[in-house]
N, C-alpha and C positions, 0 to 999 in steps of 0.2 A: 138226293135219295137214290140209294142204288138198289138193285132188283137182280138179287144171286139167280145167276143162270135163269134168267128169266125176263120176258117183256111183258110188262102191264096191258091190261086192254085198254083201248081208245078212252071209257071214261076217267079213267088215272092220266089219260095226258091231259084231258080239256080240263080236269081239277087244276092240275099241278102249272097249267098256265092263267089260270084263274088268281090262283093265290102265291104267285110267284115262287114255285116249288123247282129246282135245277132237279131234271132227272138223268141218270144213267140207269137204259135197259140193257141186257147183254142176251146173246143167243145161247139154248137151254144146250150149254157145254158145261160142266164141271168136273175139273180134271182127267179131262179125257185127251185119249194121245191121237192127233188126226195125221189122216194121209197115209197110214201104213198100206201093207200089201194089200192089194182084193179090196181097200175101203173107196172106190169110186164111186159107190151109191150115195155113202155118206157123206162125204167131200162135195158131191153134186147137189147132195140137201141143204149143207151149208153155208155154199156159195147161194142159194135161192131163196133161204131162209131170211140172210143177210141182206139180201137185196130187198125182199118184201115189207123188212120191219123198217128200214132205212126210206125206201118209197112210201110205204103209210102212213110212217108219222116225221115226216122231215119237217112238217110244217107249224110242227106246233114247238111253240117259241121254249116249252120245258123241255123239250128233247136236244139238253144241253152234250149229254158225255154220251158215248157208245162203247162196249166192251165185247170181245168176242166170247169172252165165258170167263170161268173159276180158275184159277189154279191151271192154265193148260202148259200139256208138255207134248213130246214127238217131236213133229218136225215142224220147228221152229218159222224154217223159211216160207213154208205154204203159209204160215198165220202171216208174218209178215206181209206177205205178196197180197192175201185176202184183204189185208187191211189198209194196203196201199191202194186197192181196186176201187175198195168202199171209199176213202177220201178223194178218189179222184170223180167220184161218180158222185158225190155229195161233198164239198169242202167247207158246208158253211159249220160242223160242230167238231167237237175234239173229239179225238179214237187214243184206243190204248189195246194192245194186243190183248192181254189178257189182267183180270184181278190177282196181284200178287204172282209174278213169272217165274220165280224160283232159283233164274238161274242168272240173276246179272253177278256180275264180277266174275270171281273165278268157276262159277258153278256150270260153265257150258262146258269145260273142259271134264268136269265131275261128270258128266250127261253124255260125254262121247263126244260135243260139237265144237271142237275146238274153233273156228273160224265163224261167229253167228256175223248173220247179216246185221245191218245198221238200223238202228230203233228208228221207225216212222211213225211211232206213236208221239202224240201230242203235251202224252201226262202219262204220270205212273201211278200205280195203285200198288204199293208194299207195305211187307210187314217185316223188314230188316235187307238189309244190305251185307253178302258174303264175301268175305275174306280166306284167305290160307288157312288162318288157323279159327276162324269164329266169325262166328255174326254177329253185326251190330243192329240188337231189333229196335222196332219203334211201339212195341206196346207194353203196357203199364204192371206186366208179370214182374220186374222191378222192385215192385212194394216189395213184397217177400224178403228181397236179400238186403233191402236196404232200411237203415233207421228211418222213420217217418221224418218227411221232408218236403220244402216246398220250394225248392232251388233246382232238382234234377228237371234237364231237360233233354231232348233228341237234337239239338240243333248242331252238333257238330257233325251228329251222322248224316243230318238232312244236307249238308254242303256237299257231302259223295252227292247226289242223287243229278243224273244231265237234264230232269226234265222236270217241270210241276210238279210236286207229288202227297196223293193221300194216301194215308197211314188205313193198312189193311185190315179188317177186322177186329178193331181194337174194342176191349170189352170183353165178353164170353166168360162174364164171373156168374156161376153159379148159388143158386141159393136152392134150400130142400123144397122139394116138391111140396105144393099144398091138394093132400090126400084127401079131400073135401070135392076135390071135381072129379073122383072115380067113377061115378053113377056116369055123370056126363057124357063118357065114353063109351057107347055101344059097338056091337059086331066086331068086325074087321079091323075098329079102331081100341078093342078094348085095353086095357092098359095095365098090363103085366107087369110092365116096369116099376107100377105105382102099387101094386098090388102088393109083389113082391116085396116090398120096403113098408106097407101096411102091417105086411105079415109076419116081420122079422121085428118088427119094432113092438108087437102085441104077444109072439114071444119072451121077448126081453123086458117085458112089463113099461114099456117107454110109450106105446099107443096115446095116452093122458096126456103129451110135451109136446106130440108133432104140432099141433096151431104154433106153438111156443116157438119150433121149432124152426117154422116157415118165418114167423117173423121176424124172428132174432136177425137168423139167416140173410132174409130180407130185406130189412136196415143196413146189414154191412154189406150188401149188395151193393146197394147207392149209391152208400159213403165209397166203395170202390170207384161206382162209373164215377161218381162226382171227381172222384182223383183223377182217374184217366183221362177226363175231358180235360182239367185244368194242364194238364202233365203236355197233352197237344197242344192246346191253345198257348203255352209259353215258349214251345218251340218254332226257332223261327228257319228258315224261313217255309214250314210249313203251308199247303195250299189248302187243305182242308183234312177232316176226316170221316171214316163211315164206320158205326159203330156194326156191332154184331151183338145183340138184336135190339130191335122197336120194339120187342115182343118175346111174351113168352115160348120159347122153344124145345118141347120136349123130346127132339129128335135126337138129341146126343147123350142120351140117359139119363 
């Protein structure tokens, strides 16, 4: 179970070693560029960060993966270097620079870094593999351009890959809001975004359909992930994958 820029607290590990739960926590980086100019403060909190959640919970037998955050770019070799530090100060779990790196193959030279240093990561966590002229992803957006089928698989792409590797975020199929938990929302959390779509659809005279709407929606939600998880699982040599999300996420509209 991974944990986007984020480390659980101690009762999520003594669960997740209870009931035989593999975790990966990461330090709360997401997409962020480290080491620039003037950033010493924050480079000093990262390195102390990483040391603290590493010493906390090294002990508990679910703190299988560690990741240093989201999506990270900048400079490359300080992540590296940090993450060589951490494995030498801890060797007994797997490390991976970052969830989904952006820039293996020809992409460091797209970034300005034509000479990266040498991957010290353990495992990788992607969602496609770049080329000159395109990338070869590993998530199930596919459906779309292709006749429904139960033969497509990632496994030729997975043979690029130099190291272990789970397929990054796969999932993120949306379905219509259900307009029915607007009350729920108070203050600072209230939800404009729901409102908004309450208010256009009672307009339009369609208000009557939204339940309809959620769960039409809803069903072909599933029948998606249910595709996407089959679409990993026949790819071989696949190490695992981490969906996006366990849960309802109304953060991305």
């Amino acid at each position: 179970m991974r944990f986007h820029s984020y480390c659980p607290p101690e009762a999520c590990f003594t669960a997740a070693d209870e009931e035989g739960i593999y975790l990966q926590p990461e330090l709360p980086l997401w997409t962020g560029k480290l080491d620039a100019p003037g950033d010493d403060k924050r480079v000093a909190w990262v390195r102390e960060e990483a040391r603290k959640v590493i010493e906390t919970y090294r002990n508990h037998p679910s703190m299988v993966l560690f990741c240093l955050g989201n999506e990270l770019q900048g400079n490359f070799r300080f992540l590296q270097d940090l993450l060589g530090e951490l494995k030498r100060r801890d060797p007994s779990r797997l490390y991976t620079m970052t969830s989904n790196r952006l820039w293996l193959l020809d992409a460091p030279a797209k970034l300005g870094e034509t000479n990266m240093p040498p991957l010290v990561d353990d495992f990788l966590v992607e969602r496609a593999f770049w080329n000159k002229k395109e990338k070869d992803g590993m998530r199930g957006q596919t459906f779309f351009a292709e006749p429904p089928n139960t033969s497509i698989d990632f496994s030729q792409t997975l043979q690029r890959s130099p190291l272990p590797l789970l397929t990054h975020e796969i999932g993120q199929w949306n379905a219509f809001p259900n307009l029915a938990e607007i009350p729920k929302y108070t203050g600072v959390l209230r939800p404009i975004n729901l409102e908004a779509i309450r208010d256009d659809l009672k307009k339009n005279g369609l208000l009557t359909q939204a339940a309809d709407f959620t769960r039409a929606s809803g069903k072909f939600c599933s029948e998606l992930y249910k595709q996407e998880l089959e679409l990993a699982l026949r790819s071989t040599p696949l190490s695992g994958y981490q969906l996006l999300d366990l849960h309802d996420y109304p953060g991305q509209g």
